[in-house]
C-alpha positions as CSV (number, residue, x, y, z in Angstrom):
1,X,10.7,-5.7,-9.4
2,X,9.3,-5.4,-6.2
3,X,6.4,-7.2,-3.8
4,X,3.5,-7.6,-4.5
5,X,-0.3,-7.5,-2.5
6,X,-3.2,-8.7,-3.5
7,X,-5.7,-7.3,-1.0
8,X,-8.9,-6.9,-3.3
9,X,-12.2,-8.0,-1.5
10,X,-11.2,-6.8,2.3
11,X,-12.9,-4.4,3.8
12,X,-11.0,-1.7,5.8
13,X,-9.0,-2.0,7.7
14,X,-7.9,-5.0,6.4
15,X,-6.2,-3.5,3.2
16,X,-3.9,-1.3,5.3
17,X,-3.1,-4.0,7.8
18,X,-2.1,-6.4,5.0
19,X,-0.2,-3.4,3.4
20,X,1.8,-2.3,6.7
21,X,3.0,-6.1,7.4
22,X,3.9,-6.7,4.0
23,X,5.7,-3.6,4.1
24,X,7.8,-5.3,7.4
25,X,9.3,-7.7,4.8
26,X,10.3,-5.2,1.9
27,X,13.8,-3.8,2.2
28,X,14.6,0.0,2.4
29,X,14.7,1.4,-1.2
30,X,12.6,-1.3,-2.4
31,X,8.8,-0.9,-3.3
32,X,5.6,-3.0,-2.3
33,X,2.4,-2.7,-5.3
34,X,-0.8,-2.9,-3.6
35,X,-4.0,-3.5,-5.3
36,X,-7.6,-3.1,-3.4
37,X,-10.8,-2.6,-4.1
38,X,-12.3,-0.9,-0.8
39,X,-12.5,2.7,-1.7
40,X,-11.2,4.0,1.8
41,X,-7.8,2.1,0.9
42,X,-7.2,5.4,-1.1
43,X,-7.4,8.0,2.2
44,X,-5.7,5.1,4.7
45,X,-3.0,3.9,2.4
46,X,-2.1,7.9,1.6
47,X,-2.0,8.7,5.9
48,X,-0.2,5.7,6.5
49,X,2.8,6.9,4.0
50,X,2.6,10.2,5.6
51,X,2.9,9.1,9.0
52,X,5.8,6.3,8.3
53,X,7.5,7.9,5.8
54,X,7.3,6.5,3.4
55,X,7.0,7.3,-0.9
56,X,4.0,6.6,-2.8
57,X,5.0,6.7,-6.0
58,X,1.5,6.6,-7.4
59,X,-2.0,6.2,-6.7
60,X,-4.5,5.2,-8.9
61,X,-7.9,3.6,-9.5
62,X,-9.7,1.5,-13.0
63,X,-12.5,-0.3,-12.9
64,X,-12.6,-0.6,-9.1
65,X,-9.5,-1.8,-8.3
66,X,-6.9,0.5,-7.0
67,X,-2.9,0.0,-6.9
68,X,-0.5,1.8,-4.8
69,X,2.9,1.9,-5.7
70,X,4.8,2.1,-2.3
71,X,8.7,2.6,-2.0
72,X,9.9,1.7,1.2
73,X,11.8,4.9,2.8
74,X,12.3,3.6,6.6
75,X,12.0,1.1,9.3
76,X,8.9,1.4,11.1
């Protein structure tokens, strides 16, 4: 089981901040769950992979709150 991030009620940017310092602390291989309920958490949180490389294993949104499964793939 990996980390876990509880950034529901920030507004952005603060859910990808949160998620990219947490991410500091996870070891390669190992994965961070994030859970947010600002909407653009879902665009920022997708780039941010992209750009660091690193795997989201899933994406998804109920009832408002949406939880990002990120595996940590590199140092950034």
């Amino acid at each position: 089981m990996g980390a876990t991030l509880d950034a529901k009620g920030l507004n952005c940017p603060m859910p990808l901040i949160r998620t990219r310092l947490a991410l500091k602390d996870v070891v390669i291989g190992e994965t961070l769950t994030v859970q947010a309920t600002d909407p653009t958490s879902y665009i920022d949180i997708r780039l941010f992979c992209e750009t660091t490389d690193q795997e989201l294993l899933s994406a998804e949104e109920e009832a408002g709150v949406y939880t990002y499964v990120i595996r940590k793939a590199a140092d950034f």
